[in-house]
C-alpha positions in Angstrom: 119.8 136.4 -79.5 120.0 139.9 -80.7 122.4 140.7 -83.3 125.8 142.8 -82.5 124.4 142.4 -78.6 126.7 139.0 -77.7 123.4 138.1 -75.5 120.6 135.2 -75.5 117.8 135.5 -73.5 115.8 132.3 -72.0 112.0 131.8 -73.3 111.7 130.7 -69.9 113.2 131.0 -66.8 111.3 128.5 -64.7 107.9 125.7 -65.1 104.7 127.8 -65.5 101.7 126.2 -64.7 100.9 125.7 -68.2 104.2 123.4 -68.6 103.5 120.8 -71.3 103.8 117.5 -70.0 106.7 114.8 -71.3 106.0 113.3 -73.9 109.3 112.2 -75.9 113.1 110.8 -74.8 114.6 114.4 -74.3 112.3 115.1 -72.2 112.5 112.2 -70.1 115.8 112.6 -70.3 115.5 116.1 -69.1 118.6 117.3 -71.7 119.9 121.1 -71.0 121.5 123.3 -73.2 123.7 126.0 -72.7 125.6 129.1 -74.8 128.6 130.6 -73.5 130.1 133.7 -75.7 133.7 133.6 -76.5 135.0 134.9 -72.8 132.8 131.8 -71.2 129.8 134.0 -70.0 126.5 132.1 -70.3 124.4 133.8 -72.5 121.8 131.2 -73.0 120.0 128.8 -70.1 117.0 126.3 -70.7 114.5 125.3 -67.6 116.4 121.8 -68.2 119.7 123.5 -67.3 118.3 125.2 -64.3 116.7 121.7 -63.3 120.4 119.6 -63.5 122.8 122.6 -62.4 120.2 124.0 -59.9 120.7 127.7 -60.9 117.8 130.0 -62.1 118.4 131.9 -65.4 118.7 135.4 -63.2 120.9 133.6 -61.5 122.9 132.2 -64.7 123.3 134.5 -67.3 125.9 136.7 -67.6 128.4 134.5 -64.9 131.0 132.8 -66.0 130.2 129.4 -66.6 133.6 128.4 -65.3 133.0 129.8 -61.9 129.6 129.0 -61.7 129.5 125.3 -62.0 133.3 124.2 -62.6 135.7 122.8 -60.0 138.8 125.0 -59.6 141.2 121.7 -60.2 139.6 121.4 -63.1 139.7 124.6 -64.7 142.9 124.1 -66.9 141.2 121.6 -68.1 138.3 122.9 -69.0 139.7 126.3 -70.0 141.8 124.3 -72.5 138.7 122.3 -73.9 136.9 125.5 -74.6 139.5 127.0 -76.2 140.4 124.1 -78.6 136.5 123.6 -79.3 136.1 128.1 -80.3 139.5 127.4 -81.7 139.1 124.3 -83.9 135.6 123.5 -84.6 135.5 120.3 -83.3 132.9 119.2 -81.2 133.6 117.2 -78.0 132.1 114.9 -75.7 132.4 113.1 -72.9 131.6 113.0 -69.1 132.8 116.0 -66.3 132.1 116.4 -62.7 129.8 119.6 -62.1 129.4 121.5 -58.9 125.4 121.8 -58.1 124.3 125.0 -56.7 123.2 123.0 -53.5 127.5 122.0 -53.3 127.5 118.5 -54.3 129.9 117.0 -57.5 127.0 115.6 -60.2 129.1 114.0 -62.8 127.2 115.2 -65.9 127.3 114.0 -70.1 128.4 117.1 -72.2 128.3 117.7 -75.9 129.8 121.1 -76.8 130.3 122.7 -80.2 131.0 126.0 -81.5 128.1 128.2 -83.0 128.7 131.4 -85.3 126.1 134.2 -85.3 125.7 136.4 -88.5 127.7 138.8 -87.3 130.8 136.0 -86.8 130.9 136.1 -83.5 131.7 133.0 -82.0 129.7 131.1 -79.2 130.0 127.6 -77.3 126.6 125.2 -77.1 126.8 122.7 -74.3 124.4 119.9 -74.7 124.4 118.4 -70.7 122.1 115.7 -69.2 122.6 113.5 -65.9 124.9 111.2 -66.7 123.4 108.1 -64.3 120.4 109.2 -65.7 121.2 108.7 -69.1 123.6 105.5 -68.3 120.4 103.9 -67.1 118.4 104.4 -70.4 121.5 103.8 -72.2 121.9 100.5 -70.9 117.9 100.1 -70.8 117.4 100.5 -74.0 120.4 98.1 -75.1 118.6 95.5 -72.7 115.6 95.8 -74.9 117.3 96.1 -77.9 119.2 92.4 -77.2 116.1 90.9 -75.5 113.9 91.7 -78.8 116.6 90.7 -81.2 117.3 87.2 -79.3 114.5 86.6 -77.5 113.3 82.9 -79.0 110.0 84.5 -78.6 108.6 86.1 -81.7 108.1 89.9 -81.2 106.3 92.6 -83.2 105.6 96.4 -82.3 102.2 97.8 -84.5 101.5 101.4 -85.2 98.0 102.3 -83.9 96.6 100.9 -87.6 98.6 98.1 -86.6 101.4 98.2 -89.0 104.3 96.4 -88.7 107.1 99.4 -86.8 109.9 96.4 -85.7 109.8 92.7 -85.8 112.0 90.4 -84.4 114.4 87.5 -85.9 112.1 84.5 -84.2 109.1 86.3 -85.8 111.2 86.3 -89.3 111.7 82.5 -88.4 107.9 82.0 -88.1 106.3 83.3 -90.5 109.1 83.4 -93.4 109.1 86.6 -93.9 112.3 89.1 -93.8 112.3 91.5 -90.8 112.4 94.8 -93.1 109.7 93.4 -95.3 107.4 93.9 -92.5 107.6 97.4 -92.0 104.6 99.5 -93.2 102.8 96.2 -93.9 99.5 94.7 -92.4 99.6 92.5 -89.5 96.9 89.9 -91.8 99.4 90.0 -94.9 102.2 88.1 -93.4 100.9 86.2 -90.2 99.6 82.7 -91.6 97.0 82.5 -88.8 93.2 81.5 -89.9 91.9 83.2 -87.5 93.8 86.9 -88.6 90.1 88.6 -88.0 90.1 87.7 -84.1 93.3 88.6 -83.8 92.8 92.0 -84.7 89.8 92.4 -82.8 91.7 91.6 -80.1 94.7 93.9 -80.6 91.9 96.7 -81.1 90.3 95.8 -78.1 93.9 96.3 -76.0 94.6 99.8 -78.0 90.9 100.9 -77.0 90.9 99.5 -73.0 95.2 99.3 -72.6 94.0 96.1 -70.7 96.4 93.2 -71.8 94.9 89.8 -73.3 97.7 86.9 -72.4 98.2 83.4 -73.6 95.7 83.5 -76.5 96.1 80.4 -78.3 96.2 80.1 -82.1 96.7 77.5 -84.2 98.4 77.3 -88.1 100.3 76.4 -90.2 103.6 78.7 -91.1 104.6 79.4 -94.8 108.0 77.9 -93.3 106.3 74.4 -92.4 103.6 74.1 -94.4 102.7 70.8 -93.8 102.8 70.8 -90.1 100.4 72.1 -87.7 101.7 74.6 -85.2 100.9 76.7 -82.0 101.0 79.7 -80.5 100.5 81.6 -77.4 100.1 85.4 -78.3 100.0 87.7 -76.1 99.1 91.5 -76.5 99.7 94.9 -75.1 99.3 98.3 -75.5 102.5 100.5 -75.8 102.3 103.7 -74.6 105.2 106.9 -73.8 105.3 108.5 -70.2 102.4 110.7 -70.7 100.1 108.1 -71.5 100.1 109.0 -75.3 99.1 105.8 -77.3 102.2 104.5 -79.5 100.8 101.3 -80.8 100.9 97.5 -79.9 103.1 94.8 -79.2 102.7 91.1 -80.0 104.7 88.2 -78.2 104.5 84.6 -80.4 105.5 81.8 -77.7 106.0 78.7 -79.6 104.0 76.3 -77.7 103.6 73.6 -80.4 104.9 70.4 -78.5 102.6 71.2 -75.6 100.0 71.6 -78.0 100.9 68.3 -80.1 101.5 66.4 -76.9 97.6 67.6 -75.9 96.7 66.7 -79.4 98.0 63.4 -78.9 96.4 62.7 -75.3 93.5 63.9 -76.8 93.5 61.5 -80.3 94.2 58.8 -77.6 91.2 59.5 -75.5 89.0 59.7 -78.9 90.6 56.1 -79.7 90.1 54.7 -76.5 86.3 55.8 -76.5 86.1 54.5 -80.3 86.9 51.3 -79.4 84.6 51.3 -75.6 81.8 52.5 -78.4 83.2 49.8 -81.2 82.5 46.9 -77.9 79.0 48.1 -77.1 77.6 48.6 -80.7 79.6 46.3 -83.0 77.7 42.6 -83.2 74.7 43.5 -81.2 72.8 40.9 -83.4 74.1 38.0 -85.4 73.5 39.3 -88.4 75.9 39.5 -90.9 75.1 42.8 -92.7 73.8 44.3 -89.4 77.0 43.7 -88.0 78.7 45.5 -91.0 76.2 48.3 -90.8 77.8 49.0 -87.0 80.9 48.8 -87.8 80.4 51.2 -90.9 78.5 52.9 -88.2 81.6 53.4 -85.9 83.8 54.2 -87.9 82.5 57.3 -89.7 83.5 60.1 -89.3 85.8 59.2 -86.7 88.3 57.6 -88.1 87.4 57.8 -92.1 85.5 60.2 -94.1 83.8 57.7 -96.3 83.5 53.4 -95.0 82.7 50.4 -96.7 82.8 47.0 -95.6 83.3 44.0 -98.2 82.6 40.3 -97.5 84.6 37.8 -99.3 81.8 36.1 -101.1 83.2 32.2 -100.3 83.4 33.2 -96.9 79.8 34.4 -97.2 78.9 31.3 -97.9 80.7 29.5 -95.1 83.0 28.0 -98.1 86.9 27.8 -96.9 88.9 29.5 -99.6 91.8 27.7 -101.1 94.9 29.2 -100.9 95.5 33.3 -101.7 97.0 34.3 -105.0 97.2 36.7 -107.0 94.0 36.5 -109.0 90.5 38.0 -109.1 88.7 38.4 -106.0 84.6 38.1 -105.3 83.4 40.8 -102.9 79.5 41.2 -101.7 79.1 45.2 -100.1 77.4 44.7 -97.1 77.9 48.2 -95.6 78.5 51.7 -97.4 78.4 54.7 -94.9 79.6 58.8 -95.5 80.0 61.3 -92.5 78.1 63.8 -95.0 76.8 64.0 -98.6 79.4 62.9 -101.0 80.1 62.0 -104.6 82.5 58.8 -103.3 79.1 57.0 -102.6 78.3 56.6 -105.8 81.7 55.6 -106.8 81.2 52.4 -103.9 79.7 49.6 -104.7 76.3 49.3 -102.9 75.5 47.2 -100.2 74.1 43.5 -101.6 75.6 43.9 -104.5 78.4 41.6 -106.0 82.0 42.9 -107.3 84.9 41.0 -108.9 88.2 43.1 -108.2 91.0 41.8 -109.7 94.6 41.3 -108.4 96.0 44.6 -108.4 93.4 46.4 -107.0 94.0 47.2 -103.0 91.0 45.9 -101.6 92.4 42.5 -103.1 95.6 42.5 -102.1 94.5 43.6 -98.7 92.8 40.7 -98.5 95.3 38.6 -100.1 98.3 39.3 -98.3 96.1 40.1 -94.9 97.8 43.3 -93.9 96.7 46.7 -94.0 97.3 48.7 -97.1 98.1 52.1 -96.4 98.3 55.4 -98.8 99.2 58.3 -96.9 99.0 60.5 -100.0 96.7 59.0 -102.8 97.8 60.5 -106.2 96.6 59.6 -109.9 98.0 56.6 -110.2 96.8 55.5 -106.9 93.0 55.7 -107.8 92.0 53.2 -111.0 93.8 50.5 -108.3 91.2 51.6 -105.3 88.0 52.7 -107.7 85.9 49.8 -109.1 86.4 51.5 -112.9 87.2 54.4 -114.8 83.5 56.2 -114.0 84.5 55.4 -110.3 87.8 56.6 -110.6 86.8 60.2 -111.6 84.0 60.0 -108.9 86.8 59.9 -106.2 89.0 62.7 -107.9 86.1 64.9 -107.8 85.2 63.6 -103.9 88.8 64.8 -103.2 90.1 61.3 -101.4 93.5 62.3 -100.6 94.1 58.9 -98.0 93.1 55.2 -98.3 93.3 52.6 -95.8 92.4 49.0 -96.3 92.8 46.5 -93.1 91.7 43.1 -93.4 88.7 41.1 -91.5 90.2 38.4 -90.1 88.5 35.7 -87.5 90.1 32.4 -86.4 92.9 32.8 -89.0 91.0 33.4 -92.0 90.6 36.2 -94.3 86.7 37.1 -94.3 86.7 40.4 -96.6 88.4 44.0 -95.7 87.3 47.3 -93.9 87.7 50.4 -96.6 88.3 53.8 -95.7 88.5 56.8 -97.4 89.3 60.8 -96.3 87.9 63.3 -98.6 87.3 66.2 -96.1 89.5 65.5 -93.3 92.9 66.6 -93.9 94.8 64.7 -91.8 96.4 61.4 -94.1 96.2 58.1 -92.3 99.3 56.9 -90.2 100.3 54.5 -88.3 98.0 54.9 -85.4 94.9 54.9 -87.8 96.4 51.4 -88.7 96.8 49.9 -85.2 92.8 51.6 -84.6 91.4 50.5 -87.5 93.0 46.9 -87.5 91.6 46.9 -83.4 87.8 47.4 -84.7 88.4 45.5 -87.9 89.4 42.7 -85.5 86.3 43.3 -83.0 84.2 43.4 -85.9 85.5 40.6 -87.6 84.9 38.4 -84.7 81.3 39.1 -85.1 80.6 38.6 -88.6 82.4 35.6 -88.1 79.8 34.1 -85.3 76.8 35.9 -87.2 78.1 34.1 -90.9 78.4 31.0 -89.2 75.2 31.5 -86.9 73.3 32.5 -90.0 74.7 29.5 -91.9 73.6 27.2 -89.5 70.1 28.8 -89.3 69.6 28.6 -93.0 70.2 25.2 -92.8 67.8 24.8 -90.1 65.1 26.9 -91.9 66.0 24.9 -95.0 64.9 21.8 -93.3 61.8 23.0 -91.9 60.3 24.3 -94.7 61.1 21.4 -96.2 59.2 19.1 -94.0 56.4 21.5 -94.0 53.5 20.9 -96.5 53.3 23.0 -99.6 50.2 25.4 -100.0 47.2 23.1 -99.1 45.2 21.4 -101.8 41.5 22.4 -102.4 39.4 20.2 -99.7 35.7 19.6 -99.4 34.1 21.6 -97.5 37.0 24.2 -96.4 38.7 27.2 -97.5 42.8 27.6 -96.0 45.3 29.0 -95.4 48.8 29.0 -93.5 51.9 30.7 -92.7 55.5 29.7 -91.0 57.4 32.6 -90.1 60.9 32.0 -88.3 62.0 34.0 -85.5 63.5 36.9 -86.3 65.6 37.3 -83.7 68.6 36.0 -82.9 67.1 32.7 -81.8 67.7 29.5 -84.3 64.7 28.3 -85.9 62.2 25.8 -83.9 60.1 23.3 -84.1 56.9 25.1 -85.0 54.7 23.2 -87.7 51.0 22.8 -89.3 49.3 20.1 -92.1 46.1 19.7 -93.4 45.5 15.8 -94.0 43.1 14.5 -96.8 41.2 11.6 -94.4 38.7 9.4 -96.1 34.8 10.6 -97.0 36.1 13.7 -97.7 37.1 14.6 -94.0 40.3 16.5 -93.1 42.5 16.0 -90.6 43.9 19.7 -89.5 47.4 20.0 -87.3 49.4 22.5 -85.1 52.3 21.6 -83.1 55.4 22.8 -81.1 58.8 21.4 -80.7 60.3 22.5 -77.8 63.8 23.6 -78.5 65.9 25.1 -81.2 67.8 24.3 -84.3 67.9 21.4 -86.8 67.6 18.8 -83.9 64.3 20.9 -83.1 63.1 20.8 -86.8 64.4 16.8 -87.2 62.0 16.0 -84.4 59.2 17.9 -86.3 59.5 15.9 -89.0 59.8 12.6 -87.8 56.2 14.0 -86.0 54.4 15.0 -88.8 55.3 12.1 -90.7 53.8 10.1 -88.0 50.7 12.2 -87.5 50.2 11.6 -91.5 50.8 7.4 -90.7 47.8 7.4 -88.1 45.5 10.0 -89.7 45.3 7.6 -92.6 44.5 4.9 -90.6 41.5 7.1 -89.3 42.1 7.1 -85.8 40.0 9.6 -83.5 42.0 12.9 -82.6 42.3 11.6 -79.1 43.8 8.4 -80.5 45.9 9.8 -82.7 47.5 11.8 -79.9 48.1 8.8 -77.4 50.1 7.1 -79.9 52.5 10.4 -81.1 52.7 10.4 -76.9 54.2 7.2 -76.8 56.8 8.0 -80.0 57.9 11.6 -78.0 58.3 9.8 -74.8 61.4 8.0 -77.0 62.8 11.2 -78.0 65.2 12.4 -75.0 64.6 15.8 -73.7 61.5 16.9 -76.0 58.7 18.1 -75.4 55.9 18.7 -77.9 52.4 20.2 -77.5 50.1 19.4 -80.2 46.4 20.2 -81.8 44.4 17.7 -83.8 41.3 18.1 -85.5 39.1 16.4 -87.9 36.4 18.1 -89.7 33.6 16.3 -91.2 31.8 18.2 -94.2 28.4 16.0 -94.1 27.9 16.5 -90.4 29.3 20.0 -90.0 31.7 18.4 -87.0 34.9 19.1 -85.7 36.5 16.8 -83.5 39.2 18.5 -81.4 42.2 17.0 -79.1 44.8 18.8 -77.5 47.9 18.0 -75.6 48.7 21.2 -73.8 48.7 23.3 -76.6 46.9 26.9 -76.9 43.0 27.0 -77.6 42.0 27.3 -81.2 39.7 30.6 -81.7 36.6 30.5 -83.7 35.0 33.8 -85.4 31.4 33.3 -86.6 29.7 35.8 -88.8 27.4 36.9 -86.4 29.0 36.3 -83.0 31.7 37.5 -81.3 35.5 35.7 -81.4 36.3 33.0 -78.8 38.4 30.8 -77.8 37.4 26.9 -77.6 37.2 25.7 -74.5 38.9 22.2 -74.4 40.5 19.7 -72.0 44.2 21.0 -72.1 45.5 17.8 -71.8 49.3 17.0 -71.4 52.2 18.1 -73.7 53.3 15.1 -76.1 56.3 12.9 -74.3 55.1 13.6 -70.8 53.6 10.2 -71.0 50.8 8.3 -68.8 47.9 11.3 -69.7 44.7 10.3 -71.6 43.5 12.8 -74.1 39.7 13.9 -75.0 38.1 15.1 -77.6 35.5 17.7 -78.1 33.2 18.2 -80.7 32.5 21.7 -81.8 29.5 22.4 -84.6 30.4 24.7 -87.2 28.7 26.6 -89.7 29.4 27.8 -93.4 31.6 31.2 -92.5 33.0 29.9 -89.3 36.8 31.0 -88.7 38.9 28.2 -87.8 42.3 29.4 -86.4 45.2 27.3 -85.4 48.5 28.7 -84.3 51.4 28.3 -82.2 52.7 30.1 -78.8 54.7 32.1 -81.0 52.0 34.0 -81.9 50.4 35.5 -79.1 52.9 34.9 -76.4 55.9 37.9 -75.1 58.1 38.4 -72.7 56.3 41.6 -71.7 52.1 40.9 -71.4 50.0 38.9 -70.0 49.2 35.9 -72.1 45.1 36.6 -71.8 45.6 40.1 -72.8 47.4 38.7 -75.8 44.7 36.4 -76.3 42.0 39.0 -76.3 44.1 41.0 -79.2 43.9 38.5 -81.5 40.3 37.7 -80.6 40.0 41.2 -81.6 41.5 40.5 -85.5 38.6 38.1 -85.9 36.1 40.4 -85.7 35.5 40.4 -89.4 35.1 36.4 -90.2 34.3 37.0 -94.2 38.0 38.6 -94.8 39.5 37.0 -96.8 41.6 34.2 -95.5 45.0 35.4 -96.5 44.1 39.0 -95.3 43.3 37.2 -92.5 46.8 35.5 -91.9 48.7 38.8 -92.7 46.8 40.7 -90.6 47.4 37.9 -87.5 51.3 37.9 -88.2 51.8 41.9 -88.6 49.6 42.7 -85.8 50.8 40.6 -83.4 54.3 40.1 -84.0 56.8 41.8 -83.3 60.1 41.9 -85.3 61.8 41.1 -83.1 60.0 38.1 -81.7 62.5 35.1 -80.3 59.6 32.4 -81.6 58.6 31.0 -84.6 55.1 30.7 -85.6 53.0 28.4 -87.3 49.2 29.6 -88.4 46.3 27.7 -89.8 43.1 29.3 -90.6 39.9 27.2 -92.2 36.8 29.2 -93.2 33.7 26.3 -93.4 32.5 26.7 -97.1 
């Protein structure tokens, strides 16, 4: 405008080809403006103008705007609206039908207001865009504004530096933190996410591609729930204006927590369910008390308990019934300590084999005493000088960080048997109700099997007891022989048998030398065995021939219902250098001779003992000073696995060197051909010919 000339002139008539593209609301919008001088010619007229009204600027300026564009039944009116507006000052607006230059009624948004030049003169501005046009963005961006602001799903727009621009009230609700105390903040300052750093990498990777990532899941813990896990599904995208300029990022929070706990919880089922599966395949795969223990300890770390230990009542160790509970002192025995990683709470346990008195306020006791679980979801100070062993123990566990104890009680049959003890230190999750009913499941499994093993084991002890009772001490110095023997039980989960030797001081200095089998298990097995050997001992001193000797121990097994007994009998003579040998069915003796090679004796085999009707023979072997003597049981030599010749050839192939020394000899018999596992007993006599 050109002072004192009452004119405007458009900076453009028309689009050039260098038009700048759209890159904010008004230009969406497409908003015209237009001057009119006091007598309502247009002295000013925008491209915008020319692109709603449909009139150039040539064709524009200088008309009267009333003619050009106004309806004549509505000039009063709008000859009285100009006038009050030049008149008064005061702006109006509101919406008025326009004529288009191509003769249709557009009903257009006006703003007009009066303008002053320097000189005074007095103008009109008219501020005009399409009113369906701007009734749709209106009432867009209201849709927007409510859906945002209500939505139940949290919602956050990020600058490009992702900066907080506008948050919603369900993100204010999730992470506790006031909507306008997000602006110009950091995405990672209030979002209580762990994993902040993938997140934005993410949102970076949808500013730099504009390719949305959806349904990202992230879990956490909000500052408004802090002791609850929750979940998310974010989802983000880039935000950009109609041109394709990036604005920033926006960030939808779907609350997907109970789908999330509900798949938590299928989950932690599954787990438990293949817990126990792996509890019923590994727990009481021996009967063997501490083994037993060991697999449960096994099992149960780290899955359900950071640190394990299982405690055995002591009484019930010993197969002694307890009187009544009460509330005093209680004797454990640690059979089985185990941690799912390094920790100081192992030290603070008592370990396995050794022996602990707890007294009656400690849990572990009245676990035991009442025979429920004892549960402490949240173990403070005062909860750990009644779960530690002593003060030194008690610090050990502060420092381990056990934050949740559970105690459930072995029980078998009714009776209390000791307890299952677990700890969580690392974990963070405190024991509930569902760690109860689990561990009470595989304290119950477990129980069952310490229960057979303790009893099992009792029984065996008493077996053993009885064997080596019947079995001869170490054997006396006799003429003309060096010896030595061994009994070793089966290690396995068989009961003891019937296995036995003896070497039997005879008259002019002869000895009688024995090796027999019982066939069976148990004490009944061992019984037999002794009322044997005592009568071996009964005809040996009435110097009976081997063969002799065996006829009448035939006739006494044939009494004995359902045994069977194999039997070697020898009697060496020093002054003659002779061995007289009888069997009854039982494995060749072997002889090693310093400059020969190992063999086995060939002798009549004979009948086992108890088969009854069978003659036995005796054979006479010379032997030499150094000859190896060796006597053994099936036990021995005999597996489940290899031929019983190829067994014999290994331990033909111990004997190579006759002069070891004898108990060399015997420990090198047992450990090389034995397995620890073995389900046999074994009896071994060795006589070196002085």
């Amino acid at each position: 405008m050109t002072a004192g000339s009452g004119s405007f002139e458009s900076s453009g008539g028309g689009y050039g080809a260098e038009s700048p593209r759209p890159t904010g609301l008004l230009d969406m919008l497409s908003v015209a403006a237009v001057v009119v001088d006091a007598d309502g010619r247009i002295v000013f007229w925008t491209p915008q103008a020319e692109e709603l009204f449909g009139y150039t600027s040539e064709e524009a300026l200088g008309t009267y705007a009333a003619r050009l564009f106004i309806h004549p039944q509505h000039l009063p009116a709008v000859a009285k609206l100009f006038a009050e507006v030049l008149k008064t000052g005061r702006s109006w607006a509101g919406a008025f039908p326009v004529r288009h230059k191509d003769g249709s009624t557009r009903l257009t948004e006006f703003r007009n207001m009066r303008l002053l030049d320097d000189l005074g003169d007095v103008y009109a501005l008219g501020i005009a865009a399409d009113h369906s046009l701007l009734q749709r963005v209106e009432t867009d961006l209201a849709l927007c504004e409510r859906l945002i602001s209500q939505s139940p799903i949290g919602i956050a727009l990020l600058d490009p530096d992702l900066h907080y621009l506008l948050v919603n009230q369900a993100l204010e609700r999730i992470d506790a933190t006031p909507a306008e105390e997000h602006i110009g903040r950091r995405l990672r300052e209030t979002l209580p996410l762990p994993d902040i750093d993938t997140i934005e990498s993410s949102l970076r990777q949808v500013l730099t591609t504009g390719t949305p990532l959806l349904d990202q899941y992230h879990v956490g813990r909000p500052p408004a729930d802090p002791d609850t896990e929750h979940a998310w599904s974010l989802s983000f995208y880039r935000l950009e204006d109609p041109s394709g300029r990036v604005l920033g990022a926006a960030i939808s929070f779907v609350d997907v927590t109970e789908r999330h706990r509900a798949s938590a919880e299928a989950d932690r089922a599954r787990r438990r369910l293949a817990l126990i599966a792996d509890a019923s395949t590994r727990v009481g795969t021996t009967l063997e008390v501490e083994q037993t223990a060991h697999e449960l300890a096994e099992v149960a770390a780290p899955e359900l308990a950071d640190v394990v230990a299982v405690d055995i009542l002591d009484s019930a160790l010993a197969c002694r019934r307890k009187r009544r509970p009460d509330n005093g002192p209680e004797l454990f025995r640690a059979l089985a300590l185990k941690a799912a990683y390094p920790s100081v709470a192992l030290r603070a346990a008592d370990p396995p084999g050794d022996l602990a008195a707890y007294e009656g306020d400690r849990l572990v006791t009245l676990c035991v005493h009442t025979a429920r679980p004892v549960l402490v979801r949240h173990v403070g100070e005062r909860d750990l000088p009644r779960i530690a062993r002593d003060a030194e123990a008690t610090t050990l566990l502060a420092r381990a960080g056990v934050h949740s104890y559970l105690a459930v009680p072995l029980i078998a049959h009714g009776e209390v048997l000791g307890a299952l003890d677990l700890k969580r230190t690392r974990n963070p999750v405190p024991f509930d109700e569902d760690d109860v009913v689990l561990a009470s499941e595989l304290a119950s499994r477990a129980a069952v099997a310490i229960d057979n093993a303790r009893w099992f084991q009792s029984v065996r002890n008493t077996a053993l007891t009885l064997q080596r009772s019947l079995l001869p001490d170490h054997p006396p110095h006799h003429t003309g022989l060096e010896l030595a023997s061994r009994y070793q039980p089966a290690q396995a989960t068989s009961e003891v048998g019937g296995d036995w030797y003896d070497v039997i001081p005879l008259t002019d200095d002869k000895t009688a030398l024995v090796v027999g089998d019982v066939m069976g298990n148990g004490i009944d097995a061992a019984a037999t065995m002794g009322r044997l050997r005592t009568a071996t001992c009964a005809y040996a001193d009435l110097d009976l021939e081997p063969a002799s000797v065996l006829q009448h121990l035939d006739k006494i097994t044939c009494d004995l219902e359902h045994y069977i007994v194999t039997c070697l009998y020898a009697v060496f003579d020093p002054r003659t250098g002779q061995c007289h040998i009888a069997n009854a069915g039982h494995m060749p003796p072997a002889l090693a001779r310093p400059d020969r090679p190992p063999e086995l004796l060939e002798l009549p085999a004979g009948a086992p003992l108890g088969v009854g009707g069978v003659p036995f023979e005796a054979t006479t072997v010379d032997l030499g000073p150094g000859d190896l003597l060796v006597l053994y049981t099936d036990g021995l030599v005999e597996t489940r696995h290899h031929p019983i010749d190829d067994r014999l050839d290994v331990l033909l192939g111990f004997l190579d060197e006759p002069r070891r020394p004898l108990e060399e000899s015997c420990d090198l018999l047992l450990y090389g051909l034995r397995h620890p596992d073995d389900h046999d007993d074994v009896a071994l006599l060795v006589a070196r010919v002085l």
